[in-house]
C-alpha positions as CSV (number, residue, x, y, z in Angstrom):
1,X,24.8,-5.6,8.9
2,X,23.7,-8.3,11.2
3,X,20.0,-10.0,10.9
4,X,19.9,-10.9,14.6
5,X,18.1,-8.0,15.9
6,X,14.8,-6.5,14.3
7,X,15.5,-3.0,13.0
8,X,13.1,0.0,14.1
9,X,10.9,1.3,12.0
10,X,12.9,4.5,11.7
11,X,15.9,2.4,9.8
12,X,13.1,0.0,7.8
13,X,11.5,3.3,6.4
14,X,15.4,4.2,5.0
15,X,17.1,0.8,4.4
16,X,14.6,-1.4,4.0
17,X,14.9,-2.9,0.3
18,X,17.9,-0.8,-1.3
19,X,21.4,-1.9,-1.2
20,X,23.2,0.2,-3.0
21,X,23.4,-0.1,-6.6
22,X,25.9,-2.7,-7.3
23,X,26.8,-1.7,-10.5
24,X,27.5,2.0,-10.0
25,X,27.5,2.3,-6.2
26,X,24.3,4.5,-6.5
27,X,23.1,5.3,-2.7
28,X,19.7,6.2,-3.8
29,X,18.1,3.2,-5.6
30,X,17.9,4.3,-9.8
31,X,14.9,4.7,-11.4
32,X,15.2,1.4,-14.2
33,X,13.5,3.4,-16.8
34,X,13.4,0.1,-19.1
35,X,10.6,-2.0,-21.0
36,X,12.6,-5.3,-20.7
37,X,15.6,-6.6,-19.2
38,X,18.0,-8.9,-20.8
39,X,18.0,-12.7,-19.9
40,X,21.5,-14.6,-19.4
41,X,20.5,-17.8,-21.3
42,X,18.1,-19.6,-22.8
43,X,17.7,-21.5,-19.8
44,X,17.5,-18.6,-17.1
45,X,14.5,-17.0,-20.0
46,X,12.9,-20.5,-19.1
47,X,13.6,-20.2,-15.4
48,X,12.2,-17.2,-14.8
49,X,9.1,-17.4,-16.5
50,X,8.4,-21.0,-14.8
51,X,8.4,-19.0,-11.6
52,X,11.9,-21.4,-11.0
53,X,13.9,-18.5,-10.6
54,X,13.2,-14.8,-9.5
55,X,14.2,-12.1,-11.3
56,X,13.1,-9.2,-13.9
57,X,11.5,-10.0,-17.2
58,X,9.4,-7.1,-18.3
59,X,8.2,-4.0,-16.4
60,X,4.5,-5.2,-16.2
61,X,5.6,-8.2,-13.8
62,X,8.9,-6.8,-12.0
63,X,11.3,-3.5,-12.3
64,X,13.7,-3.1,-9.4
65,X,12.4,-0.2,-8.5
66,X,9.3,-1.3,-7.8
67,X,10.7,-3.8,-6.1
68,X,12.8,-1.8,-3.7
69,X,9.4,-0.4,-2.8
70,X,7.9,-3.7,-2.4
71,X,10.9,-4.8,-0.2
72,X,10.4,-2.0,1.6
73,X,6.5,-1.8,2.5
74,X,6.6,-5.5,3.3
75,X,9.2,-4.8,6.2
76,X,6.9,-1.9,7.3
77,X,4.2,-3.9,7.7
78,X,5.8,-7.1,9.1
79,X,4.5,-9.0,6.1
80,X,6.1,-11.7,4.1
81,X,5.7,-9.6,0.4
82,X,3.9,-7.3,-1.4
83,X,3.3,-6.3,-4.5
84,X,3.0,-3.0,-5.9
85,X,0.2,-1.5,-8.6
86,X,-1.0,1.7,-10.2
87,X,-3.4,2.9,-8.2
88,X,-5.1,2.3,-4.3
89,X,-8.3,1.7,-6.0
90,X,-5.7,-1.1,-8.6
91,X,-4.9,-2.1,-4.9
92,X,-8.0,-3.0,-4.0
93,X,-9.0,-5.2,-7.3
94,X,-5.5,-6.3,-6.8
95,X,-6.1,-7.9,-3.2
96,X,-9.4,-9.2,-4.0
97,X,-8.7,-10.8,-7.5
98,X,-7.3,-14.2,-6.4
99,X,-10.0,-14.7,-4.3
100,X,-12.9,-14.0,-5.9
101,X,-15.4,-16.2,-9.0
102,X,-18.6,-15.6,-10.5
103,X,-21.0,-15.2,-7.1
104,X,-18.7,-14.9,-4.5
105,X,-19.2,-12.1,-2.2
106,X,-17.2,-9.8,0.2
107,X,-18.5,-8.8,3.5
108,X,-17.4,-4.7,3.7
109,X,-17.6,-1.7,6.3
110,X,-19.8,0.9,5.5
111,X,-17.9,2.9,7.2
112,X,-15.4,3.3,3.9
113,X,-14.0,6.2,1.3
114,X,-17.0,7.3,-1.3
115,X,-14.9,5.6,-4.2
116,X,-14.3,2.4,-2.4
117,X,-18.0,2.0,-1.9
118,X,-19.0,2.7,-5.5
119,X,-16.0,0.3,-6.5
120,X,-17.1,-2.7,-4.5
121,X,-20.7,-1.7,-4.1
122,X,-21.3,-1.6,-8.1
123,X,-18.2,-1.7,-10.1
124,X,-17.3,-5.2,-9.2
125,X,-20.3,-6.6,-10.0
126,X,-20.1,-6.5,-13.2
127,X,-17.3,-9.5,-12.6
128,X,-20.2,-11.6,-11.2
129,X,-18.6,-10.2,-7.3
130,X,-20.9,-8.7,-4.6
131,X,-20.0,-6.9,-1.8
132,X,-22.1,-6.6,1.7
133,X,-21.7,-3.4,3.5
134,X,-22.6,-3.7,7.1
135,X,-21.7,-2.0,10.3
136,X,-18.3,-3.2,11.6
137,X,-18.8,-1.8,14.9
138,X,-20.9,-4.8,15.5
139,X,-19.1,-8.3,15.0
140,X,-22.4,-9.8,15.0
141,X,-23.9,-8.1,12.4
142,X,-20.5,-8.9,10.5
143,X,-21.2,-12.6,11.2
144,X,-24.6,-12.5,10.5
145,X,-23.8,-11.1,6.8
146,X,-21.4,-14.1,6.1
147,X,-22.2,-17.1,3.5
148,X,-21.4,-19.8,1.6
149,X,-20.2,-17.6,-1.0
150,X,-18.0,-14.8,1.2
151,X,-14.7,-14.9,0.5
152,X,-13.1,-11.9,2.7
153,X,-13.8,-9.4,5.0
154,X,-13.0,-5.6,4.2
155,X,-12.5,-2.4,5.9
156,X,-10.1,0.3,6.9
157,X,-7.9,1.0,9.8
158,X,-9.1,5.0,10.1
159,X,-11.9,5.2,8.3
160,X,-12.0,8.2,5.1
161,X,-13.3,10.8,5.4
162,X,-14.7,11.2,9.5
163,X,-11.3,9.1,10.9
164,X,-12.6,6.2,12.5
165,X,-11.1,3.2,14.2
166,X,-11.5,-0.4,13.4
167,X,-11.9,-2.9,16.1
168,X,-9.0,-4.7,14.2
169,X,-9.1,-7.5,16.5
170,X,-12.8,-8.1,16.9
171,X,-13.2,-8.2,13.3
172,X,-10.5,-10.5,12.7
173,X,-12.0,-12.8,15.4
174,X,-14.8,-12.9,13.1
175,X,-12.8,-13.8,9.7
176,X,-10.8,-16.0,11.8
177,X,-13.7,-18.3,12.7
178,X,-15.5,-18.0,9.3
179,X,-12.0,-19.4,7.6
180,X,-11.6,-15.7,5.7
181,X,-8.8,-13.8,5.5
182,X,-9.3,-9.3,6.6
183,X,-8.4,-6.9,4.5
184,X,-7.2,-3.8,5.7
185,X,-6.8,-0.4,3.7
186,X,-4.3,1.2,6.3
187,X,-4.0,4.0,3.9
188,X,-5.0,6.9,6.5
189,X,-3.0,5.0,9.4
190,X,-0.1,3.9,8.1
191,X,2.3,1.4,9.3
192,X,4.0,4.5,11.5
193,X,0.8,4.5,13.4
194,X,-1.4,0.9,12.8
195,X,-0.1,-2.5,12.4
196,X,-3.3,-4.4,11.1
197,X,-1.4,-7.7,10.9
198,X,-0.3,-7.7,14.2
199,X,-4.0,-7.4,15.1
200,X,-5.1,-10.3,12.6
201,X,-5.2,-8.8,9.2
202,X,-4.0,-11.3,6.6
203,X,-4.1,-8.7,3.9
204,X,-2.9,-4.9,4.2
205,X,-3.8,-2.4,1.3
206,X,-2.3,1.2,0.3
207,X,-3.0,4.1,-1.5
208,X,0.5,4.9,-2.0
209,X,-0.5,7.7,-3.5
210,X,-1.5,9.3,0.1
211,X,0.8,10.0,3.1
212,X,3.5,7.2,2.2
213,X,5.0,9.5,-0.5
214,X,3.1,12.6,1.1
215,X,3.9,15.1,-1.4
216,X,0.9,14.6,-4.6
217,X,3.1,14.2,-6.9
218,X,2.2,10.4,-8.0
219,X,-0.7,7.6,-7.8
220,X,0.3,4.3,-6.8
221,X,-1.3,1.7,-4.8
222,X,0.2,-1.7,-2.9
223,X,-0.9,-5.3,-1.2
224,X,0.9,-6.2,1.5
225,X,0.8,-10.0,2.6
226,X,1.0,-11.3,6.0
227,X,2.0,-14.4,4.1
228,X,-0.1,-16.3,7.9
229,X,-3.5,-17.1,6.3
230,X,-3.6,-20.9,5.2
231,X,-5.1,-20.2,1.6
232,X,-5.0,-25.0,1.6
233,X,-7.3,-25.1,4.6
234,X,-10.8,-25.1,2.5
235,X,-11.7,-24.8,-1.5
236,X,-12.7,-22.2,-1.5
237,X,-9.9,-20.4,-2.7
238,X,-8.5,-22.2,-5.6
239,X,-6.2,-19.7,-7.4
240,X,-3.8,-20.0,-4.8
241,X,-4.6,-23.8,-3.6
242,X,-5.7,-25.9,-7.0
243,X,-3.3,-26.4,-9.4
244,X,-3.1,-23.4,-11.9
245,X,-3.3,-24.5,-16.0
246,X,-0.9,-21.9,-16.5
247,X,1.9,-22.7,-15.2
248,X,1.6,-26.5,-15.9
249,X,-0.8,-27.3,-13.0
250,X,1.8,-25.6,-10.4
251,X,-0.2,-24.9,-6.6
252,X,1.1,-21.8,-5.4
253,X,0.2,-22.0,-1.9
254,X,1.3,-25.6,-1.7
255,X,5.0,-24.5,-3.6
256,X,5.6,-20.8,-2.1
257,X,4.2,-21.3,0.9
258,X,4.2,-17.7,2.6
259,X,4.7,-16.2,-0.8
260,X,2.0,-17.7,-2.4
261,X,-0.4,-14.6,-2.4
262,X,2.5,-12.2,-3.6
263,X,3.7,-14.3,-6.7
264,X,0.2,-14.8,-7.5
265,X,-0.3,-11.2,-7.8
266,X,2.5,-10.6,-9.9
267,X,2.8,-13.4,-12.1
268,X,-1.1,-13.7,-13.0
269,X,-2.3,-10.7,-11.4
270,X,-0.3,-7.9,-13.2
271,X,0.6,-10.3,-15.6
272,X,-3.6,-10.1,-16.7
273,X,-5.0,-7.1,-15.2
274,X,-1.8,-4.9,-16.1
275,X,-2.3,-2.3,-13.2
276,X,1.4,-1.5,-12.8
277,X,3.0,0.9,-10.9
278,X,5.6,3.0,-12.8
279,X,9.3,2.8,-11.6
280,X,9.3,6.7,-11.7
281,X,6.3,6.8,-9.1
282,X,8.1,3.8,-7.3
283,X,11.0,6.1,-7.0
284,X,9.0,8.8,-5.5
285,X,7.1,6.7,-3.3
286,X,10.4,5.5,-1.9
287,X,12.0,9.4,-1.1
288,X,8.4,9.6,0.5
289,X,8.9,7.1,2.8
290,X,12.3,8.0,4.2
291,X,10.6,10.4,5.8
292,X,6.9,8.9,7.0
293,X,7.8,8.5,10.4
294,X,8.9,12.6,10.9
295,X,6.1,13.6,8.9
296,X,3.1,11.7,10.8
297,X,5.0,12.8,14.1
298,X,4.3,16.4,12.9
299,X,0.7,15.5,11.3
300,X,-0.9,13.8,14.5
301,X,0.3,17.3,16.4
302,X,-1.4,19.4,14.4
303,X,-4.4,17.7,13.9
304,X,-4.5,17.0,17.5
305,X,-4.2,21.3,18.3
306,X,-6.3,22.1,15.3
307,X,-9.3,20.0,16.1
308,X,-9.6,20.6,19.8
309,X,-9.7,24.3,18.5
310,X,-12.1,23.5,15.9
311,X,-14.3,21.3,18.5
312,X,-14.5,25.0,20.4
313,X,-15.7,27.1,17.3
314,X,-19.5,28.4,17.7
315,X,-20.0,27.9,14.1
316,X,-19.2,24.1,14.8
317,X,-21.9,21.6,15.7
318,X,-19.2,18.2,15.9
319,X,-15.5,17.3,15.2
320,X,-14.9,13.5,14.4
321,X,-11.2,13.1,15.0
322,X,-10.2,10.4,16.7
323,X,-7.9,11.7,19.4
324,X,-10.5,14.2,21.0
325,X,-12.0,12.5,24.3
326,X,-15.2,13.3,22.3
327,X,-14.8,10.4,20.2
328,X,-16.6,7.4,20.2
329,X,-12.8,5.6,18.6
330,X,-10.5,7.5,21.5
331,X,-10.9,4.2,23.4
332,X,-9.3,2.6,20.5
333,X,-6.3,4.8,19.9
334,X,-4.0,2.7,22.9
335,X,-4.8,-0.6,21.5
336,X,-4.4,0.0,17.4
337,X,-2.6,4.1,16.9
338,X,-0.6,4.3,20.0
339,X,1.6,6.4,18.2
340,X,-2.0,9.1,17.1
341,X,-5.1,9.0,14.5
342,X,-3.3,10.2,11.6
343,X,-4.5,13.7,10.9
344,X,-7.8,12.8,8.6
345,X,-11.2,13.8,10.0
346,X,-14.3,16.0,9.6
347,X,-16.2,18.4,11.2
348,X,-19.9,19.2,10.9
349,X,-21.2,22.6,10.9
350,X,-24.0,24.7,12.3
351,X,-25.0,26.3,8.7
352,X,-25.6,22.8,6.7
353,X,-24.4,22.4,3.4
354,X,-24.1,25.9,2.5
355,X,-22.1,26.7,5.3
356,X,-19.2,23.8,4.5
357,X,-19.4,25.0,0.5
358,X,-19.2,28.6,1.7
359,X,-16.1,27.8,4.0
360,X,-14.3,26.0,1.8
361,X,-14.3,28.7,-0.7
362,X,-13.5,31.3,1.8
363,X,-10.2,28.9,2.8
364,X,-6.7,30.4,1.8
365,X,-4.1,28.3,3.1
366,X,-5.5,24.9,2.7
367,X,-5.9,23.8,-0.7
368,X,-9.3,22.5,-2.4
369,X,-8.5,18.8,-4.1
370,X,-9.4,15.4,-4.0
371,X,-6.2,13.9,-2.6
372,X,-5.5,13.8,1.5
373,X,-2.0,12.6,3.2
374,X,-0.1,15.6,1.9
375,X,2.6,18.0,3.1
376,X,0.2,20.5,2.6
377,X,-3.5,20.7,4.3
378,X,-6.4,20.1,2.3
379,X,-10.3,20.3,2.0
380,X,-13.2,19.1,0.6
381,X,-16.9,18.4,0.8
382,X,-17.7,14.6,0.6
383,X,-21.1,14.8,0.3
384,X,-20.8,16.5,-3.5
385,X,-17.8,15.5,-4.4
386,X,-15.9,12.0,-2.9
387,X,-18.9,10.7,-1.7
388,X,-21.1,12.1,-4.6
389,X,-22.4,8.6,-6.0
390,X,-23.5,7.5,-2.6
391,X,-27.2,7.4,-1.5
392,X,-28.1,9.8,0.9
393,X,-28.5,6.6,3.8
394,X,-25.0,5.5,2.1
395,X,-23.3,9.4,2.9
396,X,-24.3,9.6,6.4
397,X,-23.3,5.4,7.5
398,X,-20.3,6.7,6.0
399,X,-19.6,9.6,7.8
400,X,-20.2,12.1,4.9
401,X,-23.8,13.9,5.5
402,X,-24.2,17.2,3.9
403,X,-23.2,19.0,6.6
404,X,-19.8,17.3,6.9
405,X,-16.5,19.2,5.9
406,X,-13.7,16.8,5.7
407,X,-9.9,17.7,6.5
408,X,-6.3,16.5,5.8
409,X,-4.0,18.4,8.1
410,X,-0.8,19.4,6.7
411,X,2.6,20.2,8.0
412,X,2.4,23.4,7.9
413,X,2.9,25.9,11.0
414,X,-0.5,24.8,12.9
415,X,-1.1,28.6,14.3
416,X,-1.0,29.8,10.5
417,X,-3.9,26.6,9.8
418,X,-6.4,27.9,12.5
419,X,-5.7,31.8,11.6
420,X,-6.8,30.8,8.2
421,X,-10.0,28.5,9.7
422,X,-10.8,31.2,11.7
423,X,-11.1,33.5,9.4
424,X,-12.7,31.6,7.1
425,X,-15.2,30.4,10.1
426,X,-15.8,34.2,10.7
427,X,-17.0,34.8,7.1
428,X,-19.8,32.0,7.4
C-alpha cells in the first residue's frame, strides 16, 4: 500500500501497526504470550541491548503486541512513538520520569481527575518532585507559577470529571516561551475528537484503560511523543541530552533524534520502573480501537440529547458538558473537538449531597463504578469517592463539589438513559 497519501483516521484506528502475522498469516495481530524471545547470535543479543538494533528481548522492555499498540496510538496521534505501560496513572510517572530530579517542579491544572491531583500533588513528592496546581484558564497565572526548577506543564484535554476544555494553544504558548514541553492527558478526548499535538503538545498521555478499548475489561496506560520538542536546547533535561552511564555515555536525544523520548522510556524507563502493560491487555486495547471512531460518533450523540434534557430537569441546578451553549468551553469545541466533547460531564443538583447519593442509588441502567469511557453508562459521586482525598477548596477548583454527580454516557439507546434518569430524578 502506497505511503504517499496520509491515511484517515478511520483506516489508522484498523491498520495502523499490524501487518499480518508473517509467520502464520494471522489477520488479527497474536497475543505473544512469552517471557523472552530468542536472540539470533551472540552478536544480535549485543545489538539489541546497546540500543544498535531494535527488536524484542524480554516482555518488560518490548512484546509485539504491545508494540502493535504502540505503532498504532502513535499514528493516532500524529506522534513520532509511544510507549505503552500498565496503567494511566503508570502513564503519567511514565511521561514525567525523564524529566524530572530531586527539586524540580511541574506546573499543573487544577482542573484535573481526583487521582491525578493526589498523585502529583503528594505522591511524587516523596521522589523530591513538586507539582503547582494553578488555574489554566489564565496563561498568566500559568506563567507566573513557572521557575527555575519547572520542568513541564500538565493538564488535560476535557477535564474529569465536569468536561472541560483546555485552551491547548494558549497553554502551549506558555510552555513554548518558558523552553517546557505540555503534557496532555487526552484520555476523555481522544485522538477521534482532540489532537493536542497539533495544538503544541509535545507530550500526549492515555488511560488506555478508558474509551480506547471502551469495554472495562483491562488497565493500561500510554505516552505518546510528538518526537518536536528540542530536549538539547537547555540542561535542563539531561536524561535525554547528557550522556547516559548506562549505556556507555550514549545521548539519546543527540543519537535518536525524534525517538529520543520513546527509547528512553522503554530502555530505562520500563527497564527500572517495570510498569508494563500486558500483551493480553495490549490485545484488547487494540480490538478496542478498531472501533473508537463509531463508538465516540455514538457517545457525543447521546451525551449531547441526554444533557440538554438533563439541563431542563427541575431537580437540576447546572449541567457542565461541554457542548451545551451553557458552557463556559462551547467556544472551544470548533477550535480543539470539532468532531464533539466526548461524553464525560457532571451535573449539580438542587438537593446537595444527599440528593446525588440518593440518585445514584435509585439508578438502574447506568452502572455505579469508578471507571468512565465505557460501552455502557456509568455514575459516581466525586466528591466521596474519586475526588475523596481532595480538600474541600481542591473538590470544587476541580469541578467535584458535593453537590456534583458525575456521568459517562454509554452507547446504549439514549431514550432508555433518560427514562431511567427520570425516574430516578422523580424519586429524589
Amino acid at each position: 500500500m502506497s505511503d504517499e497519501r496520509q491515511q484517515g483516521f478511520d483506516t489508522l484506528q484498523i491498520h495502523a501497526g499490524a501487518e499480518p502475522d508473517p509467520a502464520t498469516g494471522a489477520r488479527n495481530p497474536p497475543i505473544y504470550q512469552s517471557t523472552a524471545f530468542v536472540f539470533k547470535d551472540a552478536e544480535h543479543a549485543a545489538n539489541l541491548f546497546a540500543l544498535k538494533e531494535v527488536g524484542y528481548i524480554y516482555s518488560r522492555l518490548t512484546n509485539p503486541t504491545v508494540g502493535a499498540l504502540q505503532s498504532r496510538l502513535a499514528a493516532l496521534e500524529g506522534g513520532a512513538g509511544a510507549v505503552c505501560c500498565s496503567s494511566g496513572h503508570a502513564a503519567q510517572i511514565m511521561a514525567i520520569f525523564p524529566l524530572m530530579g530531586p527539586g524540580k517542579n511541574i506546573v499543573a491544572s487544577n482542573r484535573l481527575y481526583g487521582g491525578s491531583v493526589t498523585q502529583l500533588g503528594r505522591t511524587i513528592s516523596r521522589f523530591g518532585w513538586n507539582t503547582k496546581f494553578v488555574d489554566f484558564d489564565d496563561p498568566k497565572a500559568i506563567a507566573d507559577a513557572i521557575d527555575d526548577d519547572t520542568r513541564a506543564v500538565y493538564c488535560e484535554s476535557i477535564a474529569n470529571p465536569g468536561g472541560h476544555i483546555a485552551d491547548l494553544r494558549a497553554i502551549a504558548d506558555v510552555a513554548d516561551a518558558a523552553g517546557l514541553p505540555l503534557i496532555v492527558d487526552n484520555t476523555t478526548a481522544t485522538p477521534y475528537l482532540c489532537n493536542p499535538i497539533e495544538h503544541g503538545a509535545t507530550l500526549v498521555t492515555h488511560s488506555t484503560t478508558k474509551y480506547l478499548t471502551g469495554n472495562g475489561s483491562v488497565t493500561g496506560g500510554a505516552v505518546i511523543d510528538s518526537g518536536k520538542f528540542d530536549w538539547s536546547a537547555s540542561d535542563k533535561f539531561p536524561s535525554l541530552s547528557a550522556p547516559e552511564p548506562a549505556y556507555h555515555g550514549l545521548k539519546f536525544h543527540e543519537a535518536l533524534g525524534p525517538m529520543a523520548f520513546t527509547f528512553h522510556s522503554i530502555a530505562i524507563g520500563l527497564r527500572d520502573l517495570g510498569m508494563t502493560m500486558n500483551p493480553q491487555a495490549a490485545h484488547y486495547t487494540l480490538m478496542g480501537v478498531e472501533t473508537l471512531s463509531l463508538r465516540m460518533e455514538k457517545h457525543v450523540a447521546n451525551a449531547e440529547k441526554i444533557a440538554g434534557w438533563l439541563e431542563g430537569h427541575d431537580a437540576v441546578e447546572a449541567v457542565t458538558y461541554a457542548g451545551l451553549k451553557s458552557s463556559p468551553s462551547y467556544d472551544r469545541i470548533a477550535t480543539y473537538c470539532p468532531k464533539g466533547a466526548s461524553s464525560l460531564f457532571t451535573v449539580a443538583l438542587e438537593s446537595g449531597h444527599d440528593g446525588c447519593v440518593k440518585l445514584v442509588d435509585n439508578l438502574k441502567l447506568f452502572s455505579h463504578v469508578a471507571n468512565l469511557g465505557d460501552a455502557r453508562s456509568l455514575v459516581i459521586h466525586p466528591a466521596s469517592t474519586t475526588h475523596s482525598q481532595l480538600t474541600d477548596e481542591q473538590k470544587v477548583a476541580a469541578g467535584a463539589a458535593p453537590n456534583i454527580v458525575r456521568f459517562s454516557i454509554g452507547i446504549e439507546d439514549a431514550d432508555d438513559l433518560i427514562a431511567d434518569l427520570d425516574q430516578a430524578l422523580n424519586n429524589l
